[in-house]
VMD Tcl script that builds the backbone (N, CA, C; Angstrom):
set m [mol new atoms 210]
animate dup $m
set s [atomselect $m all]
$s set {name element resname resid chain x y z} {
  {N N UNK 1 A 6.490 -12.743 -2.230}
  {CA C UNK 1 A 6.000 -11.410 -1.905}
  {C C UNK 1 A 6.770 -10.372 -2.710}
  {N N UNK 2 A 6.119 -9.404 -2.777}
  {CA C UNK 2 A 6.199 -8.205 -3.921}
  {C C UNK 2 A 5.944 -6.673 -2.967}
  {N N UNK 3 A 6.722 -5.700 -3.664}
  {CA C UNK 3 A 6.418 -4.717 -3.056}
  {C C UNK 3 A 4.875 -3.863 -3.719}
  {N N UNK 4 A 4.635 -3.184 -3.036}
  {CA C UNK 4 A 3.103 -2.488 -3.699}
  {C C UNK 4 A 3.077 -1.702 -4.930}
  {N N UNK 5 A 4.185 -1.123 -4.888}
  {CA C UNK 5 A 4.764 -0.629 -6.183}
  {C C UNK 5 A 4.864 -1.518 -7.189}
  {N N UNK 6 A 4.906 -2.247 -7.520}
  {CA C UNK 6 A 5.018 -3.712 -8.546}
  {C C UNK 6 A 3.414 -3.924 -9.318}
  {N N UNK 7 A 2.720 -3.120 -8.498}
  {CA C UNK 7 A 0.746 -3.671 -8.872}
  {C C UNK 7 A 0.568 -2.135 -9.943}
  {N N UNK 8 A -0.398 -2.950 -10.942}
  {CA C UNK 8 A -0.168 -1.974 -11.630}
  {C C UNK 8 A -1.650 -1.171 -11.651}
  {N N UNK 9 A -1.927 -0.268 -12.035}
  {CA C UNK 9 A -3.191 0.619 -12.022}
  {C C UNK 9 A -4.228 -0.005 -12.329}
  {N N UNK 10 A -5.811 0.004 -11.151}
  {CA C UNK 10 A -7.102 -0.829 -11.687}
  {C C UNK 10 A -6.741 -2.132 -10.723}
  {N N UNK 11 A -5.702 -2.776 -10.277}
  {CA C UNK 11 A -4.994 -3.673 -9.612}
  {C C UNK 11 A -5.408 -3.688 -8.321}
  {N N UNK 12 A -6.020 -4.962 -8.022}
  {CA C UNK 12 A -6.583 -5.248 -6.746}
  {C C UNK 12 A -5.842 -6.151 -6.075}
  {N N UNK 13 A -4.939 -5.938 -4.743}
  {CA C UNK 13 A -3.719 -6.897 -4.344}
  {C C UNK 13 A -4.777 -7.404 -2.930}
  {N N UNK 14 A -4.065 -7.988 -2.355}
  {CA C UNK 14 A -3.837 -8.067 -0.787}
  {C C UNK 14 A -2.580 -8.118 -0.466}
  {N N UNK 15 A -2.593 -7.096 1.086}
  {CA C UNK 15 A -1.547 -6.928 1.937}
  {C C UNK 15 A -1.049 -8.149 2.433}
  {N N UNK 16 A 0.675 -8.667 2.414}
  {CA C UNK 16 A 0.556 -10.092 2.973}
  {C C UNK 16 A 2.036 -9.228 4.350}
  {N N UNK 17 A 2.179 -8.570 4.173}
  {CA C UNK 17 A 3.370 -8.151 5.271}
  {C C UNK 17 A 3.810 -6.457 5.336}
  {N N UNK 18 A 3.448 -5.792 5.995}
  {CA C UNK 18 A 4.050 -4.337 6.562}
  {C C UNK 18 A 5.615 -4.221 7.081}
  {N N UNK 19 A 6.723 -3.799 6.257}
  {CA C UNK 19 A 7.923 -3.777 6.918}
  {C C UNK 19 A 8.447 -2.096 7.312}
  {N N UNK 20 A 9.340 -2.149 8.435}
  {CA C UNK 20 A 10.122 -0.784 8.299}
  {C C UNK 20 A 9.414 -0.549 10.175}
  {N N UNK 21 A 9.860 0.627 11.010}
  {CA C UNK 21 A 9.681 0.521 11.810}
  {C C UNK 21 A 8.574 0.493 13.124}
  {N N UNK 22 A 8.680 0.234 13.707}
  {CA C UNK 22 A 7.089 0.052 14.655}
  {C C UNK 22 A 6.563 0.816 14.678}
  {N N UNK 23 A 6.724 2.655 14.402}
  {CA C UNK 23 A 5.952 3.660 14.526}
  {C C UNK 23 A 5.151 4.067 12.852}
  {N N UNK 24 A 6.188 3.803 11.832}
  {CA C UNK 24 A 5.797 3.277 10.306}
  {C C UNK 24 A 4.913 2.372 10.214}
  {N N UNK 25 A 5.189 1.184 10.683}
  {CA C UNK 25 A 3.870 0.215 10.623}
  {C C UNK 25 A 2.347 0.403 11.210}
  {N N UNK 26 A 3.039 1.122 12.586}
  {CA C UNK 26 A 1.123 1.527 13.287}
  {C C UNK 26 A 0.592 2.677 12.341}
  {N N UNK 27 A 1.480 3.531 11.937}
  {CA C UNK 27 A 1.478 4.883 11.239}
  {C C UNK 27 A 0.152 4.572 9.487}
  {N N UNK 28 A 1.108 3.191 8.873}
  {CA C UNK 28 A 0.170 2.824 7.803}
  {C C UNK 28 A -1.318 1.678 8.512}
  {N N UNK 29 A -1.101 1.163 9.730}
  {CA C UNK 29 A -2.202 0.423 10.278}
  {C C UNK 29 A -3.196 1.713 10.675}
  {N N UNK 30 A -3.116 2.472 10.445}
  {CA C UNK 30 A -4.178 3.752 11.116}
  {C C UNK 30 A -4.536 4.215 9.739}
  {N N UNK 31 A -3.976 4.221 8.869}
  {CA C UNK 31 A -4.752 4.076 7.368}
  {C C UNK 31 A -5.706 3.559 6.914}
  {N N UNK 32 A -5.133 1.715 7.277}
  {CA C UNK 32 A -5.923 0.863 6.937}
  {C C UNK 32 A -5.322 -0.282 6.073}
  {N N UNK 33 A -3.762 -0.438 5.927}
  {CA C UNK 33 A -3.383 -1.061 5.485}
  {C C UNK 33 A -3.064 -2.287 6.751}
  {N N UNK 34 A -3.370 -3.068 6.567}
  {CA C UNK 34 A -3.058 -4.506 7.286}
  {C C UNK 34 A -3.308 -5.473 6.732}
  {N N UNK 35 A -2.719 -6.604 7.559}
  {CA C UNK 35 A -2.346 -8.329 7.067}
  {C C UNK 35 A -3.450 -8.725 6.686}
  {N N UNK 36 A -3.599 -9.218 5.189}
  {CA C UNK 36 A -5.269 -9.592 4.444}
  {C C UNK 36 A -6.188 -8.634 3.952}
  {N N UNK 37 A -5.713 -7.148 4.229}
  {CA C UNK 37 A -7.008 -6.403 3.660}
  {C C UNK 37 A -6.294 -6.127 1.928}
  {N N UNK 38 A -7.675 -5.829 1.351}
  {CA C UNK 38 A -7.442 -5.421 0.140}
  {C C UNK 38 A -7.210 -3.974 0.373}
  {N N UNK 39 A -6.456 -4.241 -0.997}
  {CA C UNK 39 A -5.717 -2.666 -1.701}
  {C C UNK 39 A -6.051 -2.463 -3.401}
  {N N UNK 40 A -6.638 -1.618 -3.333}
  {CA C UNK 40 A -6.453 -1.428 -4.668}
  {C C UNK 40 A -5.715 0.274 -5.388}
  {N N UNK 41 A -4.859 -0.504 -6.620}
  {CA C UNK 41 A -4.474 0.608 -6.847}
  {C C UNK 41 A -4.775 1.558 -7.862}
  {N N UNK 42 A -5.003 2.940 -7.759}
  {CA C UNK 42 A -5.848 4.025 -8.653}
  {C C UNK 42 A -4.704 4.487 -9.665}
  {N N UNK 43 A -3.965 5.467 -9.275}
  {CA C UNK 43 A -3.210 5.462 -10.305}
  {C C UNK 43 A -1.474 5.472 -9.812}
  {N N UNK 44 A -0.717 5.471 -10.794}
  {CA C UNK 44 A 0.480 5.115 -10.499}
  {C C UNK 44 A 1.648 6.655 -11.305}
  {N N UNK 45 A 2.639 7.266 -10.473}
  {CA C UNK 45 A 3.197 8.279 -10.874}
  {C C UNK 45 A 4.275 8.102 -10.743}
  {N N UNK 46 A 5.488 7.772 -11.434}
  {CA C UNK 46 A 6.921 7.845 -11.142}
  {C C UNK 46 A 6.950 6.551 -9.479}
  {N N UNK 47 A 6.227 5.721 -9.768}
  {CA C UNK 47 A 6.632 5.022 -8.492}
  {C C UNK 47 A 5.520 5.283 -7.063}
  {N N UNK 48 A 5.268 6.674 -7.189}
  {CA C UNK 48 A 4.583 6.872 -6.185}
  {C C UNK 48 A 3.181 6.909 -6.562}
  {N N UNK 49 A 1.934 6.250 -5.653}
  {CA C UNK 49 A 0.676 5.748 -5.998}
  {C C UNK 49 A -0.486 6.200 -5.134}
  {N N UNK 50 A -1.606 6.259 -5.354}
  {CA C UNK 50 A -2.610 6.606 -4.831}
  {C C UNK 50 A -3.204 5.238 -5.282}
  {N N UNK 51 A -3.890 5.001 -3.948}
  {CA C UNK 51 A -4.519 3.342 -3.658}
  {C C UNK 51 A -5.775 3.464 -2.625}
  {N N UNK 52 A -6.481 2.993 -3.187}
  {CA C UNK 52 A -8.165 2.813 -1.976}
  {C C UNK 52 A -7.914 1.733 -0.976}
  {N N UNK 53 A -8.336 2.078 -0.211}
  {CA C UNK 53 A -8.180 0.807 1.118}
  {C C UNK 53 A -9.298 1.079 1.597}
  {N N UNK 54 A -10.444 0.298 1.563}
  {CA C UNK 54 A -11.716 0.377 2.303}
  {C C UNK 54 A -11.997 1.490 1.743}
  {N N UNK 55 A -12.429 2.727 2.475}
  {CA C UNK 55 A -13.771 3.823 1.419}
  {C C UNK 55 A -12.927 5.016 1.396}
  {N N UNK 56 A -11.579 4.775 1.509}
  {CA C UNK 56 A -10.497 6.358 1.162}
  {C C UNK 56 A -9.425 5.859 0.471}
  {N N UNK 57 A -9.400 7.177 0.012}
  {CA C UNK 57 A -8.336 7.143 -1.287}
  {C C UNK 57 A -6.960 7.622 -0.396}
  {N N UNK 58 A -5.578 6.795 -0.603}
  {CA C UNK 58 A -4.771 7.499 0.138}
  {C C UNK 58 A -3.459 7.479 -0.687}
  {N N UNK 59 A -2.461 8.755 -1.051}
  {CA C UNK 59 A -1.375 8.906 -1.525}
  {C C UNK 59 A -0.071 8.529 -0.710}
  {N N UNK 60 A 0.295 7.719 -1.829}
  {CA C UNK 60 A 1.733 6.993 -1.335}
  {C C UNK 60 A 2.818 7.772 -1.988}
  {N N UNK 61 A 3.949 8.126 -1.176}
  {CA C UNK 61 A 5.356 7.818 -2.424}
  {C C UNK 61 A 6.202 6.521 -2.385}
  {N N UNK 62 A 6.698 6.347 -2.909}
  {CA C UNK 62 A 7.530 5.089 -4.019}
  {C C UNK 62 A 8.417 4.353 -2.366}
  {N N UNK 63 A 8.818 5.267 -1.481}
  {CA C UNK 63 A 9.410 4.576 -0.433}
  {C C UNK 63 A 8.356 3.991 0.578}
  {N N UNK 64 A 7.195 4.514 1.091}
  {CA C UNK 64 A 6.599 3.942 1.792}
  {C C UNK 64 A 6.040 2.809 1.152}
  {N N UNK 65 A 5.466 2.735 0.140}
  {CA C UNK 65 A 4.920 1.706 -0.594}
  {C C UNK 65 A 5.619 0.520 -1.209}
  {N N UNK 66 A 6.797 0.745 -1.040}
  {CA C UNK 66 A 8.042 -0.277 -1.041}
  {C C UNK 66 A 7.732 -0.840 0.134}
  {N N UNK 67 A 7.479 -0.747 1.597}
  {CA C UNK 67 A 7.324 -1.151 2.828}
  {C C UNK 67 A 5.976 -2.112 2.520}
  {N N UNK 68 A 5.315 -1.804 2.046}
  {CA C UNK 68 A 3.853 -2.918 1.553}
  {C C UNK 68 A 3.880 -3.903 1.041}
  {N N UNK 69 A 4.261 -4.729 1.410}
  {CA C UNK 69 A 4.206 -6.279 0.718}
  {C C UNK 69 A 2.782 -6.778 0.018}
  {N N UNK 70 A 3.038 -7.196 -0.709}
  {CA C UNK 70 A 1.452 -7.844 -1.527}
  {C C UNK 70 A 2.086 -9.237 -1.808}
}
mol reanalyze $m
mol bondsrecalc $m
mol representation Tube
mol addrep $m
């Protein structure tokens, strides 16, 4: 496993693990990031990323998206 930050732009992963704390994890599960869904990522800035999950586009920075395992 890899952090989400590691996928590079056009990059279609799956989620294999959410880390960091229980209110962080429900916090990105109300997004739409969870165990098996696809992610794909749009573009990539200094680390921090904007990624589609199902039919929305959603902006990451470089620490939460470290928490995303692929």
């Amino acid at each position: 496993m890899m952090p989400l930050t590691i996928a590079k732009a056009e990059e279609t992963v799956t989620v294999r693990k959410i880390s960091g704390k229980d209110d962080v994890r429900q916090h990105l599960a109300e997004l739409g990031f969870v165990v098996d869904s696809a992610v794909t990522v749009v573009s990539e800035i200094g680390g921090n990323l904007i990624v589609q999950v199902k039919d929305s586009r959603i902006a990451l920075d470089k620490s939460m998206a470290n928490r995303i395992m692929i």
